[in-house]
C-alpha angles and dihedrals in degrees: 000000000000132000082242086056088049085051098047092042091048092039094050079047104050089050091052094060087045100239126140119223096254086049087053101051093043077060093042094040084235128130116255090238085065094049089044079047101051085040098061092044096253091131141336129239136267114268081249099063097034083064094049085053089054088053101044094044097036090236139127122256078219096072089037093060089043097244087125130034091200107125119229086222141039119247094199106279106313135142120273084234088055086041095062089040085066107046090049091050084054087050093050098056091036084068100031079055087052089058102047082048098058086043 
C-alpha cells in the first residue's frame, strides 16, 4: 500500500459521508492543509489522529490502509471490481478538477 492508495481511500470516504476538507479538519482539529496533504498522498497521519478519522467517518483503519478491500458502505449492488472502478473514476476527476483548478 502507498501513501497515494491511503489518500484516495480517505478522500472517497470523506465524499461519501458528504464532508468538505476544511469540514473534516474543523472535526480532526487539524489544519485543512493536513487533510489536502494526507489526501494527495504527501503523509499519513499519526496513529492518534487515524483513529480520530475512523471515528468521524465511521470507517476501519483497516480499509484505509488497504488491508482490507471491504467498504464501509454499500454502492447499490454492484461488483467489488466495479466498485474499485469507481472509485478510481472519482479519483480521476478529483485530480483532473485539481488541475483545472491550478490553470
Amino acid at each position: 500500500m502507498t501513501v497515494q492508495f491511503f489518500g484516495e481511500r480517505l478522500k472517497a470516504v470523506r465524499k461519501h459521508k458528504r464532508l468538505t476538507q476544511l469540514e473534516l479538519s474543523q472535526r480532526l482539529e487539524v489544519s485543512k492543509g493536513t487533510i489536502s496533504a494526507y489526501e494527495q498522498g504527501l503523509s499519513y497521519p499519526s496513529i492518534e489522529t487515524l483513529t480520530k478519522i475512523c471515528d468521524v467517518l465511521d470507517t476501519s483503519s483497516d480499509y484505509l490502509l488497504g488491508r482490507t478491500d471491504d467498504l464501509p458502505f454499500s454502492l447499490g449492488g454492484l461488483t467489488d471490481e466495479q466498485v474499485e472502478s469507481v472509485l478510481r473514476f472519482v479519483a480521476l476527476i478529483e485530480r483532473a478538477n485539481e488541475i483545472i483548478d491550478k490553470a
